[in-house]
C-alpha positions in Angstrom: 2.9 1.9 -5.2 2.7 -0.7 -2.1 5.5 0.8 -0.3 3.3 4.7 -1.4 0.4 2.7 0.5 2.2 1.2 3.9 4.0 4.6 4.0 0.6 6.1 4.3 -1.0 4.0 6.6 2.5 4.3 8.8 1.7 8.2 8.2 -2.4 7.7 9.7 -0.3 5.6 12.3 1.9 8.2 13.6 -1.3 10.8 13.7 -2.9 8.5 15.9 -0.3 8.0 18.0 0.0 11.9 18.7 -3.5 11.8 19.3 -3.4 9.3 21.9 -0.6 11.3 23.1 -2.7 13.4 24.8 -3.6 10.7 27.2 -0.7 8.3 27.1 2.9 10.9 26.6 4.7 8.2 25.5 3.0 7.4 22.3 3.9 11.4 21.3 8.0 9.6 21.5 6.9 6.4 19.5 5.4 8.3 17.2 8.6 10.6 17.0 10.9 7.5 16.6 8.9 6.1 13.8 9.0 9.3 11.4 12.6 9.7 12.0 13.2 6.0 11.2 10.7 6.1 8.2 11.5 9.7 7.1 14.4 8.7 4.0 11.6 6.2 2.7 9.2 9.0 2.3 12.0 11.5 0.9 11.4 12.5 -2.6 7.0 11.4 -2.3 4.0 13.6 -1.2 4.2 12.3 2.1 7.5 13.8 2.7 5.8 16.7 3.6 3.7 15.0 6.3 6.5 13.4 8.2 8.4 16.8 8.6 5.1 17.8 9.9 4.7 15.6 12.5 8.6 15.6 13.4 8.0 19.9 13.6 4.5 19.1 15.7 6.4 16.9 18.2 9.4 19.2 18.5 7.6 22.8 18.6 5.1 21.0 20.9 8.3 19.9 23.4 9.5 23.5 23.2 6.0 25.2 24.2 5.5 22.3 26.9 8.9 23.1 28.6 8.7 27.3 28.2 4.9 26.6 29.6 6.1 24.1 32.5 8.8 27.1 33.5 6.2 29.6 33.3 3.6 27.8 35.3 5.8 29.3 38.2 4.3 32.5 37.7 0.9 31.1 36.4 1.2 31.9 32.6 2.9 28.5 32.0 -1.0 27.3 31.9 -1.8 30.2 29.0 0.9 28.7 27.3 0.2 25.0 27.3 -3.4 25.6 26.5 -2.2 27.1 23.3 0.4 24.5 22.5 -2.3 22.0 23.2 -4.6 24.0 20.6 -1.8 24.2 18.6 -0.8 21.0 18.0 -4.6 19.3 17.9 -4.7 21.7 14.7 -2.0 20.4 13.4 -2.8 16.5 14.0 -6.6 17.5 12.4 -4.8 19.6 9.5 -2.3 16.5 8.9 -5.0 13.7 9.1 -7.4 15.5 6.6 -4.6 16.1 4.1 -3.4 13.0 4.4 -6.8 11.2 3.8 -7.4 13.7 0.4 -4.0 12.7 -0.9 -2.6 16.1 -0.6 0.8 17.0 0.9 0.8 19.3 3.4 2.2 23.4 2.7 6.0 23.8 3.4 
């Protein structure tokens, strides 16, 4: 149960740091590091779920930034990272609020 419990603050750790992310990039590859480091320990628990969540959020997020930084050349780029941006604050909100109810998150 204390390893359920440091796993889950780790977890409200990670959603922070993609938060932050926003302002300070680098956190977005700390927080990437530490659920791919972490990720076996949760394997097999509710939080599973939440880790590939956040790995998918950072990797999706990467993959919108850089079709949106190639597309800025023509001025739809910014269309495109305003979405990703959306995008992934959803998923950081959706992730927190399951993860403060105790629920794991949808597949």
């Amino acid at each position: 149960m204390n390893d359920e419990k440091s796993l889950k603050t780790l977890t409200m750790v990670v959603y922070a740091l993609q938060a932050v992310g926003f302002i300070v990039p680098i956190t977005w590859i700390v927080a990437v590091v530490i659920d791919y480091v972490k990720k076996d320990e949760a394997a097999g628990t509710w939080l599973e779920s939440h880790f590939r969540w956040q790995i998918r959020t950072f990797w999706f997020g990467l993959l919108w930034g850089v079709i949106g930084a190639v597309l800025a050349l023509v001025l739809v780029g910014y269309l495109v990272w305003a979405a990703a941006g959306i995008w992934m604050i959803y998923r950081i909100i959706k992730g927190w609020l399951y993860l403060n109810d105790g629920k794991p998150l949808p597949a």
